[in-house]
Backbone as ProteinMPNN parsed JSONL, in Angstrom:
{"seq_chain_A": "XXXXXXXXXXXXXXXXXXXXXXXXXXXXXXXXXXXXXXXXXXXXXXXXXXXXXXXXXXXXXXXXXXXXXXXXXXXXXXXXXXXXXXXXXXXXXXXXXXXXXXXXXX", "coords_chain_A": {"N_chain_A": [[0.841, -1.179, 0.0], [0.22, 1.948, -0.467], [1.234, 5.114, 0.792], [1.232, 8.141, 2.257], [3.117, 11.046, 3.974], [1.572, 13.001, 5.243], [0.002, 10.861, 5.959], [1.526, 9.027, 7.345], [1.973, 10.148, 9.967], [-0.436, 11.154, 10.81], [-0.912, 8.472, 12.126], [-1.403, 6.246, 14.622], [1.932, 5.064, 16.616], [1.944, 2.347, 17.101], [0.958, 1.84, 14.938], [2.152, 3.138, 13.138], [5.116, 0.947, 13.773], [3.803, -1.498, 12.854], [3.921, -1.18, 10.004], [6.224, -0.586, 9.801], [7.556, -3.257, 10.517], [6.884, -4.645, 8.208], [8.534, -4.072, 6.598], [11.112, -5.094, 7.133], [14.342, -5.891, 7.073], [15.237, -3.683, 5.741], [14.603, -1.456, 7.454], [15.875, -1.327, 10.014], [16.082, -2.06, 13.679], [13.806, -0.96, 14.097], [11.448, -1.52, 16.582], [13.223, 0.016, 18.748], [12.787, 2.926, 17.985], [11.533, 6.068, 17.958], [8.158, 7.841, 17.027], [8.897, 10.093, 15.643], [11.857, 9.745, 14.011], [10.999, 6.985, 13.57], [9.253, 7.288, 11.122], [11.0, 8.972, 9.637], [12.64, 7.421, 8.781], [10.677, 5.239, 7.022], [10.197, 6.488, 5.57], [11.888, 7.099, 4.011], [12.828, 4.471, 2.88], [10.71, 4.327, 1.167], [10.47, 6.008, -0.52], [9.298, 8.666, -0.382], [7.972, 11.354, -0.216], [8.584, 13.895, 2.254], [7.878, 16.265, 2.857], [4.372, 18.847, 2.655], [3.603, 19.82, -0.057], [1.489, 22.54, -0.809], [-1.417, 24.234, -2.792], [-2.186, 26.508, -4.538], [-5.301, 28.07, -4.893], [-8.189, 29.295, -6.751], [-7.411, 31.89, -6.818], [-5.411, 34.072, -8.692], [-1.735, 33.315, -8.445], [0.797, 34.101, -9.894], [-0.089, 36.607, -10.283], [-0.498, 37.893, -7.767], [1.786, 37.341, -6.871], [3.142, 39.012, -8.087], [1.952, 41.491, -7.561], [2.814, 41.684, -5.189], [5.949, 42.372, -5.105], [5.183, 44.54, -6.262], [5.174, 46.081, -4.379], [6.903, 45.429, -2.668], [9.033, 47.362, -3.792], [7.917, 49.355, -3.697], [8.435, 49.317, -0.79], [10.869, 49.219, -0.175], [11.964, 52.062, -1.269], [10.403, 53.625, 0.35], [11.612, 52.987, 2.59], [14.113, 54.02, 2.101], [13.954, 56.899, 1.645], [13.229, 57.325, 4.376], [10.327, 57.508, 4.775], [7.868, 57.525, 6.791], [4.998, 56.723, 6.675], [4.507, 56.306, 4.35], [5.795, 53.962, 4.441], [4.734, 52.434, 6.086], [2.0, 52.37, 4.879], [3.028, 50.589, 2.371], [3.976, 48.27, 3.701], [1.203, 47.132, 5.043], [0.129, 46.361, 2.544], [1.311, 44.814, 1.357], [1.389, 42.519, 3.403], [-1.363, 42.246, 3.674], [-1.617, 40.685, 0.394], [0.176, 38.687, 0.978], [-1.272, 37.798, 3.469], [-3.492, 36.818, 1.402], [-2.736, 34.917, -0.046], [-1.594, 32.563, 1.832], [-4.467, 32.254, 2.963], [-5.433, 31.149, 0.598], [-4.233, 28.692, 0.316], [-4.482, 24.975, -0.193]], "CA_chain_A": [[0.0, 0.0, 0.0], [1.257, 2.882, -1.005], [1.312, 5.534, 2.09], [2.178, 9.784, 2.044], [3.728, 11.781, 4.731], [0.582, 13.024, 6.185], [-0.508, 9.609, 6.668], [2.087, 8.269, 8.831], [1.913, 11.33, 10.609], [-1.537, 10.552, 12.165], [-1.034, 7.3, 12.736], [-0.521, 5.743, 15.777], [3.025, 4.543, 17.334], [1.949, 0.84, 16.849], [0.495, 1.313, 14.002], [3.824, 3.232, 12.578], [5.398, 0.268, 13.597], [3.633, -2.402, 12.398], [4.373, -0.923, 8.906], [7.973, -0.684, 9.847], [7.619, -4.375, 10.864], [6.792, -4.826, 6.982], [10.231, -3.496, 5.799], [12.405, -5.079, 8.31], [15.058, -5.788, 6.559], [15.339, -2.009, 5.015], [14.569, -0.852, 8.416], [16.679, -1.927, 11.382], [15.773, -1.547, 14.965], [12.645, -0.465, 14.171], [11.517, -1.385, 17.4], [13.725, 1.202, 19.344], [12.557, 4.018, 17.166], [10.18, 7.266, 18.626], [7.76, 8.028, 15.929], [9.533, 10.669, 14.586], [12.839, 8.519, 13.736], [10.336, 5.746, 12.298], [8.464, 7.979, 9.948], [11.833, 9.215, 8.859], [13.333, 6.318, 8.151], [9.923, 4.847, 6.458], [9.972, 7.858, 4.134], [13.546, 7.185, 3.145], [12.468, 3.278, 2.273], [9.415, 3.836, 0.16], [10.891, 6.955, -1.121], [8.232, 9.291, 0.336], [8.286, 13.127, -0.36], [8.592, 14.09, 3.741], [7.111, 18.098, 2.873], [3.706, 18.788, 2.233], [3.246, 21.245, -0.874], [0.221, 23.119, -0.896], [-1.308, 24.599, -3.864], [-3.38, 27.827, -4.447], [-6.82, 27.776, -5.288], [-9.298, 30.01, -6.247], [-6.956, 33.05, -7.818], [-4.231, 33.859, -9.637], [-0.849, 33.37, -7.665], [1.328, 34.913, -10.332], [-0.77, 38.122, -10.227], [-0.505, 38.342, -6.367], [3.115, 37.757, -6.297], [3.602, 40.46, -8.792], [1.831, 42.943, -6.925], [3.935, 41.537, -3.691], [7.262, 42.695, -5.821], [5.527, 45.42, -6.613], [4.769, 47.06, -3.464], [8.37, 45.642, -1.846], [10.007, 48.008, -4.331], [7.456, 51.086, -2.886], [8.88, 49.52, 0.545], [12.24, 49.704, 0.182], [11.788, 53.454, -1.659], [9.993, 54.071, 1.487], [12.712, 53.011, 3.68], [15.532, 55.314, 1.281], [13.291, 57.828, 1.846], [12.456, 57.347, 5.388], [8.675, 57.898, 4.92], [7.237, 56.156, 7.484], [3.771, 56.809, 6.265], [4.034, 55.097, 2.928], [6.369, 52.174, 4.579], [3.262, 51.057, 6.449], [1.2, 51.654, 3.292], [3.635, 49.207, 1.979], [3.916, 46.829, 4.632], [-0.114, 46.544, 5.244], [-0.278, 45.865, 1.713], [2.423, 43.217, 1.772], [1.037, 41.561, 4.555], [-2.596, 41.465, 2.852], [-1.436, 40.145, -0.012], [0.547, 37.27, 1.616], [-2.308, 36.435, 3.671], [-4.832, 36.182, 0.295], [-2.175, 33.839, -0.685], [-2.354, 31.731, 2.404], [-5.792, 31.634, 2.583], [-6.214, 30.384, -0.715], [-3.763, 27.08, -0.278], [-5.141, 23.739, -0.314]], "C_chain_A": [[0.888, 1.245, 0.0], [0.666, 4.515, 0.232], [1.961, 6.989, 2.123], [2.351, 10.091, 3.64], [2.486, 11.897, 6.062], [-0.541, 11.789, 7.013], [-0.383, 9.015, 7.876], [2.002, 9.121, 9.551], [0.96, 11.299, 11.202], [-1.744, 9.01, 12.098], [-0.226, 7.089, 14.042], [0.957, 5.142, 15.827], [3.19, 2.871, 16.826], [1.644, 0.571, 15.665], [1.56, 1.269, 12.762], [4.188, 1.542, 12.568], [5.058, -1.136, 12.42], [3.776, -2.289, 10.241], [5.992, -0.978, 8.59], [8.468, -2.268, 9.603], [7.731, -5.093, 9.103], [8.027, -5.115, 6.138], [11.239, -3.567, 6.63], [13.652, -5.266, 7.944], [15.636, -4.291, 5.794], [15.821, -1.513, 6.373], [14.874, -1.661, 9.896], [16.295, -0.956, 12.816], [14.575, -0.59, 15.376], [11.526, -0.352, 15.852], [11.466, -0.342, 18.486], [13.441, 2.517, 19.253], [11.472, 4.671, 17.829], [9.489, 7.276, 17.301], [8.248, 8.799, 14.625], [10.619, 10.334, 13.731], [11.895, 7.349, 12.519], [9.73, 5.96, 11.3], [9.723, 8.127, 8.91], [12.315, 8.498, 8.212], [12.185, 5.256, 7.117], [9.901, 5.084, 5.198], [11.448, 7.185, 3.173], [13.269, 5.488, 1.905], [11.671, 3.629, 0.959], [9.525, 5.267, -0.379], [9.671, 8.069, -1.334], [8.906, 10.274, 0.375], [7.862, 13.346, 1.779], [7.934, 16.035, 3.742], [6.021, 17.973, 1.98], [3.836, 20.198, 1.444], [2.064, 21.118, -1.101], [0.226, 23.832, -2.265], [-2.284, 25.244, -3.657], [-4.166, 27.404, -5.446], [-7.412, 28.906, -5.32], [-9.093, 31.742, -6.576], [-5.691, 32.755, -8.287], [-2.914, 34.066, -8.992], [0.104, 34.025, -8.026], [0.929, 36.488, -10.203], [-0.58, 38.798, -9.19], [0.526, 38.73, -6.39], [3.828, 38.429, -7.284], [3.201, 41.207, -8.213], [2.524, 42.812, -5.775], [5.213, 42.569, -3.909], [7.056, 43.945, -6.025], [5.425, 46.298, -5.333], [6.084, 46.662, -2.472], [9.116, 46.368, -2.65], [9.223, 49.639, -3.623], [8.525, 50.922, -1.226], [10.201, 49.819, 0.939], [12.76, 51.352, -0.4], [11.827, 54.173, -0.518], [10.851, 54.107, 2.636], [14.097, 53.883, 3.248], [15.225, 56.503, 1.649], [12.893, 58.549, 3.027], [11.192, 58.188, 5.367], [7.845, 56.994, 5.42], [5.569, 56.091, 7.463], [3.845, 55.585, 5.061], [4.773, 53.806, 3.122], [5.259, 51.787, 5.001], [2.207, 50.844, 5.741], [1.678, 50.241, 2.773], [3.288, 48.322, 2.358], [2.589, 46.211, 4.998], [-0.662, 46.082, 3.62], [0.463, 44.699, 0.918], [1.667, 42.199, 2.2], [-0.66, 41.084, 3.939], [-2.668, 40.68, 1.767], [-0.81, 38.545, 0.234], [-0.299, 36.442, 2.152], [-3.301, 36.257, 2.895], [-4.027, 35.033, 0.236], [-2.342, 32.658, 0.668], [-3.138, 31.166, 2.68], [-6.25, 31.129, 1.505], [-5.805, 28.92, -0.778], [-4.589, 26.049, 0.632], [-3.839, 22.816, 0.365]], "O_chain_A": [[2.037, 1.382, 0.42], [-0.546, 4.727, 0.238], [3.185, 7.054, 2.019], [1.75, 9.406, 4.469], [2.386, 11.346, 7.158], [-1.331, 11.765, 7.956], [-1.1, 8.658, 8.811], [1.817, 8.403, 10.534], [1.162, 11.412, 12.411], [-2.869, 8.518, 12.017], [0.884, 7.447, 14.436], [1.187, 4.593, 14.75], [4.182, 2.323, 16.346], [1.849, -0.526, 15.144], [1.862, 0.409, 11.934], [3.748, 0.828, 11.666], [5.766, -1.591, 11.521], [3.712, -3.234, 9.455], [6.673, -1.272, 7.607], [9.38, -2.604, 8.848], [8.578, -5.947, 8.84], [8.36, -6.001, 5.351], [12.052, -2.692, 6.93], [14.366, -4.615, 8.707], [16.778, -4.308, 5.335], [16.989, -1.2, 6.6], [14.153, -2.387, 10.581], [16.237, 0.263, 12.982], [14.365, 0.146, 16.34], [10.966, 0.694, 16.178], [10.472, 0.13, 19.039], [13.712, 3.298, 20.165], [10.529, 4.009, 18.262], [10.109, 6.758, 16.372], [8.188, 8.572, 13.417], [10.409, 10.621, 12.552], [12.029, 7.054, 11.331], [9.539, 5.063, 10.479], [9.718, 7.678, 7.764], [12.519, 8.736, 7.021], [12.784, 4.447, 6.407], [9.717, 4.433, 4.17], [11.705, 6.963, 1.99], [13.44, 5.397, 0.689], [12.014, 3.221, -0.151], [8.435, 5.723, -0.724], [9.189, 8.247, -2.453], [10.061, 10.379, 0.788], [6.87, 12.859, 2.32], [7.678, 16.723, 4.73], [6.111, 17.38, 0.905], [4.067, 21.302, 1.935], [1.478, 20.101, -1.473], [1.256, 24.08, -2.893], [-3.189, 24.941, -2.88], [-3.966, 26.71, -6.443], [-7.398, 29.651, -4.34], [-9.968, 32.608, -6.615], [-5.054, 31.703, -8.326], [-2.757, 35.282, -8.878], [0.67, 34.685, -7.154], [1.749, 37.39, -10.033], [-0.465, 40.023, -9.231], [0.815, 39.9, -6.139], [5.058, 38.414, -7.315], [4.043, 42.09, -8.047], [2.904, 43.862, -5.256], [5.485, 43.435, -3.078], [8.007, 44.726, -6.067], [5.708, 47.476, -5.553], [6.355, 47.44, -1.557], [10.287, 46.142, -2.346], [9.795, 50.652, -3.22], [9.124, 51.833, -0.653], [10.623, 50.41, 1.933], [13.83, 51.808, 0.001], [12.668, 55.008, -0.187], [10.874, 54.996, 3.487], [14.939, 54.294, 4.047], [16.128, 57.261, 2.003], [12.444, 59.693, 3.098], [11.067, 59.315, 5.846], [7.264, 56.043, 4.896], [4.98, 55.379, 8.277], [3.398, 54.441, 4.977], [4.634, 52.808, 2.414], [4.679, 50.854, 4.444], [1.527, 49.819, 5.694], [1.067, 49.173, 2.731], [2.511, 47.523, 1.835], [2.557, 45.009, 5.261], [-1.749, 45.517, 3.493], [0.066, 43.928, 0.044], [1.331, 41.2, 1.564], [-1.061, 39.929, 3.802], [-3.598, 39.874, 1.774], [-1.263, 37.503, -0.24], [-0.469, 35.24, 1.945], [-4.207, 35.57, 3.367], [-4.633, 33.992, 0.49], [-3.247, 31.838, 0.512], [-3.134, 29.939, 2.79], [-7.392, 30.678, 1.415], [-6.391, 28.05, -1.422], [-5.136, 26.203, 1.725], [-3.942, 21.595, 0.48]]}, "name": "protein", "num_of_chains": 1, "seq": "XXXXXXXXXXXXXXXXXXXXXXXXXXXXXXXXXXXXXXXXXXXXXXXXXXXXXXXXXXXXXXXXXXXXXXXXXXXXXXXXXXXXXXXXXXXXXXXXXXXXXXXXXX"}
């Protein structure tokens, strides 16, 4: 059975194991192993991506992180400039943009 990251990740301790138990030969001293150790070493076996990538949904991600680029070039203006009015223009429109983009991943 074929098994991702976030899987072993809520599974139980025993249950880890008893998958380990599977691939004993691969995986030595399985046993001994905390969960985090036995996941790792699971991943490495069955050649398991260990980072979950998320993916945006729902707009356009290029579009965002062009206007990101464009409003860190007002911010660093803003900081040449010291105009601490239009840096926090900047920076609140930074920060909204980043979190559309968070809120959009899946």
């Amino acid at each position: 059975m074929a098994y991702t990251f976030p899987e072993l990740k809520h599974k139980t301790l025993a249950e880890v194991r008893e998958i380990a138990k599977g691939l004993t030969p691969q995986v030595q001293g399985y046993t001994q192993m905390n969960k985090d150790h036995l996941i790792d070493a699971i991943c490495k076996q069955l050649n398991i991506d260990m980072h979950v990538h998320h993916q945006v949904k729902g707009i356009d991600k290029a579009a965002v992180k062009a206007k990101i680029r464009e409003w860190q070039k007002k911010r660093d203006e803003a900081l040449a400039s010291r105009d601490r009015a239009r840096l926090r223009v900047a920076l609140d429109h930074i920060h909204s943009f980043k979190h559309q983009l968070r809120k959009a991943m899946v």
